[in-house]
C-alpha positions as CSV (number, residue, x, y, z in Angstrom):
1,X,-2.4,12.4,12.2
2,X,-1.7,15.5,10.0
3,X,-4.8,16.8,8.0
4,X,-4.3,15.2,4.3
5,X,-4.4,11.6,6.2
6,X,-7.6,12.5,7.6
7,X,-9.3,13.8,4.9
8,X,-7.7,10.9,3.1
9,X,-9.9,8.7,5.3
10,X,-13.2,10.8,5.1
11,X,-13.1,10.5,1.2
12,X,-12.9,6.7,1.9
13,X,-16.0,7.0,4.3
14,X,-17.7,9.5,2.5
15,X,-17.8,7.4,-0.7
16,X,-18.8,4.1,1.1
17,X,-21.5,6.1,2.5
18,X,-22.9,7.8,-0.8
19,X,-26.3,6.4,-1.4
20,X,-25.8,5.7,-5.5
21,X,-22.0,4.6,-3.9
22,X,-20.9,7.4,-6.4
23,X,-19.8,11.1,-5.5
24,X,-18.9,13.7,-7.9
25,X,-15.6,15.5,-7.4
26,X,-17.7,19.0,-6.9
27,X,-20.0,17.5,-4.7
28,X,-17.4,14.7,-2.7
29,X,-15.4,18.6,-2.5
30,X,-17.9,20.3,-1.0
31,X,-19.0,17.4,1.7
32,X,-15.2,17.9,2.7
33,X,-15.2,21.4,2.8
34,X,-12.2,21.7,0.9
35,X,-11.8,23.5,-2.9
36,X,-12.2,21.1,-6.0
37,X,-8.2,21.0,-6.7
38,X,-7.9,19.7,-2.9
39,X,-10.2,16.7,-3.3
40,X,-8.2,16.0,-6.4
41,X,-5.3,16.2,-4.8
42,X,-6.4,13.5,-1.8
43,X,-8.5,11.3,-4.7
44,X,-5.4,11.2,-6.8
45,X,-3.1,8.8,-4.9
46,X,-6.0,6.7,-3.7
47,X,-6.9,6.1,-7.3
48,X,-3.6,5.0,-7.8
49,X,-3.4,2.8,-4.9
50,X,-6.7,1.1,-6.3
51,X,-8.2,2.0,-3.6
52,X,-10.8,4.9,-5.8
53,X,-12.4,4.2,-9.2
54,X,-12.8,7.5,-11.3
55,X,-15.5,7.8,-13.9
56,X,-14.7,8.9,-17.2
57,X,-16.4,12.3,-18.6
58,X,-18.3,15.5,-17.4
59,X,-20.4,13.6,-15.7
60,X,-17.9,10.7,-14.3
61,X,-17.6,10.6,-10.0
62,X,-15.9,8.7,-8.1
63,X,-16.3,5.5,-6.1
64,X,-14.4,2.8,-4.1
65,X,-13.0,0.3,-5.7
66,X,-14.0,-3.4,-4.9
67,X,-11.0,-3.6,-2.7
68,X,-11.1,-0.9,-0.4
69,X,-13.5,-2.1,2.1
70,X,-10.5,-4.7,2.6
71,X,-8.1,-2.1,2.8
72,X,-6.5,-0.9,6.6
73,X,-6.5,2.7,7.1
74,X,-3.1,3.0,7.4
75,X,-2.8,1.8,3.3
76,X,-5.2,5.2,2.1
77,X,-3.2,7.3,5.5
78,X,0.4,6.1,4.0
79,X,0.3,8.1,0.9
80,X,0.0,11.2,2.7
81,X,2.1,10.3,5.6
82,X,5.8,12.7,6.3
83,X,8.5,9.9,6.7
84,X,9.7,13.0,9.5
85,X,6.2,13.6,11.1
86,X,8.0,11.6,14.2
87,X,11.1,13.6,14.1
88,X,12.5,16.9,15.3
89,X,14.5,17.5,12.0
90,X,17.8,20.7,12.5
91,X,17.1,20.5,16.6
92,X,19.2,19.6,19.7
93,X,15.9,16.8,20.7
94,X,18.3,14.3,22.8
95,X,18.5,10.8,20.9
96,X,16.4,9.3,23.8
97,X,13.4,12.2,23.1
98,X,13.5,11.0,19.3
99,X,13.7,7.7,19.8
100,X,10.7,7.4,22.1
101,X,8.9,9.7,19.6
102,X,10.1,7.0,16.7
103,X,8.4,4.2,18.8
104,X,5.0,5.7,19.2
105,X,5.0,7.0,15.5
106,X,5.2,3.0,14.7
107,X,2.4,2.1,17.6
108,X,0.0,5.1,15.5
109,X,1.1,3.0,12.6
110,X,0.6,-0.7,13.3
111,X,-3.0,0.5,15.4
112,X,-4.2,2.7,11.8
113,X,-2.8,-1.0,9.6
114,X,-5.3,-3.2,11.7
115,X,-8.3,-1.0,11.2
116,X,-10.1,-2.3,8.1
117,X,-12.0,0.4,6.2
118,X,-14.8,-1.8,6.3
119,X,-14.7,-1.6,10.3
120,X,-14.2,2.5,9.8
121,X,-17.4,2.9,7.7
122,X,-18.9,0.8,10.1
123,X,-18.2,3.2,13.1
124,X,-19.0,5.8,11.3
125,X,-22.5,4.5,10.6
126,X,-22.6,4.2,14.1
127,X,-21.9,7.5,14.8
128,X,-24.1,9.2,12.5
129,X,-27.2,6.8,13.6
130,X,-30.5,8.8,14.4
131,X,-32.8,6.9,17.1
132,X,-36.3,8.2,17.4
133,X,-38.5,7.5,20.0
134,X,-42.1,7.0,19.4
135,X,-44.1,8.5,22.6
């Protein structure tokens, strides 16, 4: 997974989790750690896919469209994805090396296109639960 795909999927998560289920680009930037022409940059294919509604205006943010829950992760990874990312392009890698490589590329695939980005916000609630004990 190269870094655009997975800051491709914490947008997604990020926005599902946003209390008003609206993030500004500053502050949807900023949760990322990445600049404000960076988060544009991820947001922009995803609003293309349908995946991202943008506001209009100064004060417009942006939010998942009513599709995206329904989504697979591999749909808002694919945009950002190198057609090459499995292959050794210009290098003596015997055919057998690249071959094996091609297979597990479309293993990373097919695993990313049955995870529904419902089920990903869902394990990332999980993961960010707080328990607290009463004593």
């Amino acid at each position: 997974m190269n870094i655009r795909q997975k800051k491709a999927l914490e947008v997604i998560v990020e926005l599902a989790l946003a209390p008003s289920g609206e993030l500004r680009g500053p502050v949807l930037a900023g949760k990322l750690g990445l600049t404000r022409e960076a988060a544009y940059q991820l947001l922009l294919p995803l609003v293309r896919l349908g995946l991202v509604e943008a506001g209009r205006g100064r004060n417009g943010g942006y939010r998942l469209s009513g599709r995206a829950l329904l989504a697979s992760a591999w749909e808002v990874m694919a945009p950002f994805s190198s057609d090459t990312s499995h292959r050794e392009q210009g290098s003596d890698v015997p055919s057998y090396v690249s071959e094996l490589a091609g297979m597990a590329h479309e293993a990373y695939r097919r695993t990313f296109a049955q995870v529904t980005v419902e089920a990903l916000v869902r394990r990332a609630r999980e993961a960010n639960q707080v328990v607290t004990y009463d004593i």
